[in-house]
N, C-alpha and C positions, 0 to 999 in steps of 0.2 A: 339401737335396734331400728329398722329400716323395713322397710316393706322389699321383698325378692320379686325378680319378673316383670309379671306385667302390673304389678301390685307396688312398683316402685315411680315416688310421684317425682317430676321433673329437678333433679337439683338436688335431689335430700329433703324437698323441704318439707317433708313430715316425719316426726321422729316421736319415736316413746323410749324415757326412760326411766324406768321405776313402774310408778303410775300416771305418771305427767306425759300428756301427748302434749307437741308444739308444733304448729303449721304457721311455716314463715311463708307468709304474704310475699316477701323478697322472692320469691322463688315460683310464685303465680304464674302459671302460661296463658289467664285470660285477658292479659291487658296488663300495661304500665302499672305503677304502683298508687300514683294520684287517682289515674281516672277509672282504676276499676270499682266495679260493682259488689255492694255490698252483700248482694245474694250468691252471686256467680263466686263470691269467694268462697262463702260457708258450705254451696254447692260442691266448689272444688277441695274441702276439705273434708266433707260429712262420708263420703266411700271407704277413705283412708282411715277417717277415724275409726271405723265401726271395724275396720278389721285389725287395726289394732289393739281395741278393745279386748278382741277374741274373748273368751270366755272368764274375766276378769266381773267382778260382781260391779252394774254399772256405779254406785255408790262410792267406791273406792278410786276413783278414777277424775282427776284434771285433764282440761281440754285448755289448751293456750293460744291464743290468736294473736298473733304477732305483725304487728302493722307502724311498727317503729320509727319509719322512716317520714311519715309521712303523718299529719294532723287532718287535714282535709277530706272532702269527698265523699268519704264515706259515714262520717258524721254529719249526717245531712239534716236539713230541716226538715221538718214534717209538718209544715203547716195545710190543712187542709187534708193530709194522710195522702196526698198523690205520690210523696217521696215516700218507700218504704227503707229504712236507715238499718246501719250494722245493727243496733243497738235490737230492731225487732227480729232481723234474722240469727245474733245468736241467742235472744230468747225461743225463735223455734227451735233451734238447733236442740237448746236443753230438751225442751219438750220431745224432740224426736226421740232423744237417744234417753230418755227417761231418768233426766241429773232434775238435780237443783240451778238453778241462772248461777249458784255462788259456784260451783265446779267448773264455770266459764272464768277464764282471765282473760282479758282483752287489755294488749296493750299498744299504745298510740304516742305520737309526741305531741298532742293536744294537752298542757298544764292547766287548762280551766273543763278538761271531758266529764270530772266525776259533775260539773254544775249543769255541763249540757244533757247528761244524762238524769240528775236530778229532776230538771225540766221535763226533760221525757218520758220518765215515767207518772210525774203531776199529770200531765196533759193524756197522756193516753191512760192514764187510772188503772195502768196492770197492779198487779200485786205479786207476792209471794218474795222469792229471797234475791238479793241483787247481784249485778253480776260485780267479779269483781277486776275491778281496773286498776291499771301502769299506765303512767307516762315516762316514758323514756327517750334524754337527750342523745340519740343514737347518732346525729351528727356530731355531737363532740366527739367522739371515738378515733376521730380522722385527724386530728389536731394533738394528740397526747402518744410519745410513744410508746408506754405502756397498754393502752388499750386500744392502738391500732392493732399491736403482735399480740393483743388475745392474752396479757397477764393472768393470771399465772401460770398458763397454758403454754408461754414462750417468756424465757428469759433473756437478758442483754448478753448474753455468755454465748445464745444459740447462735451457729453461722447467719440462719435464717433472718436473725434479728433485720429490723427495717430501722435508721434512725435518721427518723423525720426531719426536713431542713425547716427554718423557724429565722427570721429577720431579726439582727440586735435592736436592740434599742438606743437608738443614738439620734444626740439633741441637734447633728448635723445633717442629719435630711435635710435634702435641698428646699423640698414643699415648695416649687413653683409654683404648683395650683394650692387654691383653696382648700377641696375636695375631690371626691372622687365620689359617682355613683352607677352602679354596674347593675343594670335592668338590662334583663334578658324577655322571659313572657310578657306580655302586655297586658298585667293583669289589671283590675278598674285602677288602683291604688298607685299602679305606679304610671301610668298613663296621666291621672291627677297629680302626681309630683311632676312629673317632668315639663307638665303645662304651666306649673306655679317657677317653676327655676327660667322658664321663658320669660310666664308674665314680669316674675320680680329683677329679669335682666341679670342674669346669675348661672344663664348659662356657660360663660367665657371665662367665669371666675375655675369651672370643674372640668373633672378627666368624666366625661360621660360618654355611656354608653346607651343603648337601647337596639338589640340583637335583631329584633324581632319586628314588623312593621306591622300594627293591626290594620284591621279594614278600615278607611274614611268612614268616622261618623259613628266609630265605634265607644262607648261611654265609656267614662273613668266613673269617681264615684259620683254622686247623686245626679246621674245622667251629663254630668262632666261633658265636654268632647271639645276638644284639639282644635286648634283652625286652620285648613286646610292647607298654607302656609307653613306651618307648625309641621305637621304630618308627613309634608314631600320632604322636611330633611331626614327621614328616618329612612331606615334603618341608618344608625350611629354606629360603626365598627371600633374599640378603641380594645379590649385586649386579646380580637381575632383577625388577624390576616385571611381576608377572603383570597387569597392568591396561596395561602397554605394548601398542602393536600388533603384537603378535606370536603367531602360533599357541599357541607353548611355549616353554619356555626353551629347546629344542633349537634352535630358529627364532630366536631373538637369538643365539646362540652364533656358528652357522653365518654367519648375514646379518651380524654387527656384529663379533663379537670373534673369530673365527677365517676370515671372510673373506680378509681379506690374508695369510693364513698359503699360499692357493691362487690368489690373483688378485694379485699386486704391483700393482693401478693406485690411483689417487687422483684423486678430482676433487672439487669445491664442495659434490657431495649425498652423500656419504661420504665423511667425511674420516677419515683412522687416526689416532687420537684414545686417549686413555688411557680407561678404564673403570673404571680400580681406581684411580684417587688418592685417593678420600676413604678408600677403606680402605687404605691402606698409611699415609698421612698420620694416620687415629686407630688405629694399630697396632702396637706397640715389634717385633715377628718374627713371619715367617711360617711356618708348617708347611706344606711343601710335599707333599702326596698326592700325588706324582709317576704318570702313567701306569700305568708297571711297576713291581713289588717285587720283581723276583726272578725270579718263576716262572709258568707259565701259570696263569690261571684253571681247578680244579678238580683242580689236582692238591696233593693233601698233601703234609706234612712223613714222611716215612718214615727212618728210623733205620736199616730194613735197607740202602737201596740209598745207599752213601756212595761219593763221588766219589774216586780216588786221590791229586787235586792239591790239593783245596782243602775238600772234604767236603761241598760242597755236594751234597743229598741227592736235587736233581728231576730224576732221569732224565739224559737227554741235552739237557735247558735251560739253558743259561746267558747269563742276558740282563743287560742294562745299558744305559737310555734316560734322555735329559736333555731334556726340552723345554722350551715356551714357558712351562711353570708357574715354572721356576727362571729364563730369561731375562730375562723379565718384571720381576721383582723383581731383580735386576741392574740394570736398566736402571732402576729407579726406588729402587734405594740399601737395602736392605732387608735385615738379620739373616734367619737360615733356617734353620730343620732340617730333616729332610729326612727322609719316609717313602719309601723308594727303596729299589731294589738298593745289595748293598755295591759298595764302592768307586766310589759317586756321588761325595765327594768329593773323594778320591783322583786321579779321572778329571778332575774340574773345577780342580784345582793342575795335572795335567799341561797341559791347555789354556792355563793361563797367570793363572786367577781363584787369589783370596785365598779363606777361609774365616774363621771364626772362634774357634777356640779359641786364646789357653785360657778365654776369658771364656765361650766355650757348651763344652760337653763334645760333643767327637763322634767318640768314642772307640765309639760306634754302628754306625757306615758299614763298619767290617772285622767285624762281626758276622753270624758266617753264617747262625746260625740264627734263621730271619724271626720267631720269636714272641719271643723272646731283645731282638732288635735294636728291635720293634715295643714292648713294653715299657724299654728304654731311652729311647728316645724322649721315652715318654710323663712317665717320669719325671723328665728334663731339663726338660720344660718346665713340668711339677709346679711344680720348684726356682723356675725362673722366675717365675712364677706366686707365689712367697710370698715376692719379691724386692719391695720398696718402690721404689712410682716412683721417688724418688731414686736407688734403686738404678740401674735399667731408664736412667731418665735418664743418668744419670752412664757406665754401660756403652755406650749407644746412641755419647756423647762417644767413647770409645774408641776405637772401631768405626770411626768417620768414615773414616778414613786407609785402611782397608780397602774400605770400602763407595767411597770416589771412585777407588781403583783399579780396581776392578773393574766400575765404571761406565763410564770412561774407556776399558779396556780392548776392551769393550763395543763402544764406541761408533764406536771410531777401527778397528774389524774389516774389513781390505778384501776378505778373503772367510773363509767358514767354513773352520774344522777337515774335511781331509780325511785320515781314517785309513787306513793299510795293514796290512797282517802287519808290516811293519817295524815299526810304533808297537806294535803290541800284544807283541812279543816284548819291546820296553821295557819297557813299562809295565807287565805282567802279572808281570814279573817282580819279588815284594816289593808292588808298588805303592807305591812309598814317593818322595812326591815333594812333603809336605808343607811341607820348608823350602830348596827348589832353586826358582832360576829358573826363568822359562817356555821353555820348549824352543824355537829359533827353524827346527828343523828338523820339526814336527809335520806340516805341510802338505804331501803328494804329491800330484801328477798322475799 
């Protein structure tokens, strides 16, 4: 059921069926999906709702906010209340339209939102019933053919079908280079790695990229910054031909590699196609610059303000995203570190993937504090780095039995991770789930 007219919102993206209304964020005409606002969205949903609503007793009725794609932005801090966050706009929202907050679902790929939201209601001391939250790995959906084609909605029988190309796993990768690491934004975090792969002389060892060239002077984390030296070599082009037809590399990103992250179609003049096999293929591991580290952009490390549970130091933030960068490399057999929030791999054992130690050390990812964790890293792959191809070879050997698990795992997905407070009460709990099976009860509806 759809809205008719002039009553029909851009895309589809608000629908009711049954009693459940769903407004996909995806489909927002106010702005990108990171950087829009978290009122402007509830805004661009609340018209739609109510006339969906129609004459339906309000009581009986779910409202779904769907923001899947994305963990950031819009779970903002609030410290000092200048930031007004999703979390206080769809408590208006309930209030508007006269529900309970629990008739709200919000769903997000933040795996730590139910504690950033916990926080946020301590601190701002509302009350009454809560809203209730999903986290959904919505970027894995682009890596499994079954829940790229929308199982059980499209079977392997339909002509329609899409089947996804996917790298073997073979102990003959050439692995010229060490690594590979493929920064695109200049976010603080990864601005901070790429200045440590200089300092530690470890640049000539990797396939590095950096798409994007920030301003001089511009901070990584704890006001980090580049030496001026450092900065005139960027932008680094390694899996975009600026001589291609394309505006920028923002415009190959969009049109060719993050395409089908927003359109699932396929036909003859775009096909979804790998982009990164020759570098995975001449690369022993990848460093993944993951989206998030941790914390908003612009806010520092502070010592005064520590957390009761876990000491994390950023306010009322506590974020945790896995996207198509770690997917990816999944999907195509590939060792990894990982510049991320903690408990990135803690989270990825809960889902049901392998990791790798003890042959890589990532004794990293429970390390709270980001310049602590950022410096481990770098020195892990230091190690790496003065390890003898034979070594890298013979490790890579290892590895296999891990890397086809989690390939396989991968691949055979008939729908994504969907998280509730249930899973995060588990799983937050310790986080310790590095040598247990994969949970077969992860998935709620």
């Amino acid at each position: 059921m759809g809205l008719e007219g002039d009553y029909r919102p851009p895309g589809d993206g608000i629908t009711r069926k049954d009693n459940t209304i769903t407004c996909d964020v995806l489909y927002f005409d106010g702005g990108v999906l990171a950087e829009t606002n978290s009122g402007d969205i509830v805004q661009w949903c609340l018209p739609w709702v109510e006339k969906l609503i129609g004459d339906t007793a309000r009581n009986q009725i779910e409202v779904v906010i769907s923001h899947n794609f994305e963990s950031n932005a819009i779970t903002s801090n609030i410290n000092g209340r200048e930031n007004v966050g999703i979390f206080d706009q769809l408590h208006a929202m309930a209030d508007h339209l006269g529900m309970e907050a629990s008739q709200v679902t919000f769903i997000n790929g933040n795996f730590k939102l139910w504690k950033h939201y916990d926080h946020w209601k301590e601190l701002t001391g509302i009350t009454g019933t809560s809203l209730n939250l999903k986290c959904a790995f919505k970027m894995m959906s682009f890596y499994s053919p079954w829940t790229f084609n929308n199982y059980p909605g499209a079977h392997p029988e339909d002509p329609s079908w899409v089947n996804l190309t996917h790298m073997p796993i073979d102990e003959n990768r050439p692995m010229e280079k060490v690594y590979n690491c493929l920064n695109r934004v200049p976010r603080a975090h990864r601005m901070s790695l790429f200045k440590r792969l200089a300092e530690h002389r470890l640049l000539h060892y990797g396939l590095v990229s950096f798409n994007e060239k920030p301003p001089y002077g511009c901070a990584g984390l704890d006001n980090d910054i580049m030496s001026e030296e450092l900065h005139s070599k960027l932008p680094i082009y390694l899996e975009f031909n600026p001589e291609d037809d394309y505006a920028n590399v923002n415009d190959w990103i969009l049109t060719k590699i993050n395409r089908h992250q927003y359109e699932p179609t396929d036909n003859e003049d775009d096909k979804h196609i790998n982009h990164f096999d020759d570098i995975i293929n001449n690369s022993f591991i990848t460093v993944v610059p993951e989206t998030e580290y941790g914390e908003p952009q612009g806010l520092y490390y502070n010592n005064l303000h520590s957390d009761p549970i876990d000491n994390t130091t950023y306010l009322s933030y506590h974020n945790g995203f896995i996207t198509e960068k770690t997917f990816r490399h999944i999907r195509d057999g590939h060792p990894m570190l990982w510049v991320s929030a903690p408990y990135t791999i803690d989270m990825l054992h809960y889902l049901g993937f392998k990791t790798f130690a003890p042959y890589i050390d990532e004794s990293y990812d429970r390390e709270l504090d980001p310049i602590k964790r950022m410096d481990m890293v770098g020195l892990e792959l230091k190690r790496i780095c003065n390890l003898s191809q034979e070594e890298r070879v013979s490790m890579y050997k290892q590895l296999i039995p891990v890397l086809q698990h989690n390939q396989q795992h991968l691949l055979n997905m008939k729908e994504i991770p969907l998280l509730t407070r249930k899973d995060w009460n588990k799983y937050s709990q310790g986080w310790e789930f590095r040598n247990q099976p994969a949970d077969d009860g992860i998935m709620h509806q």
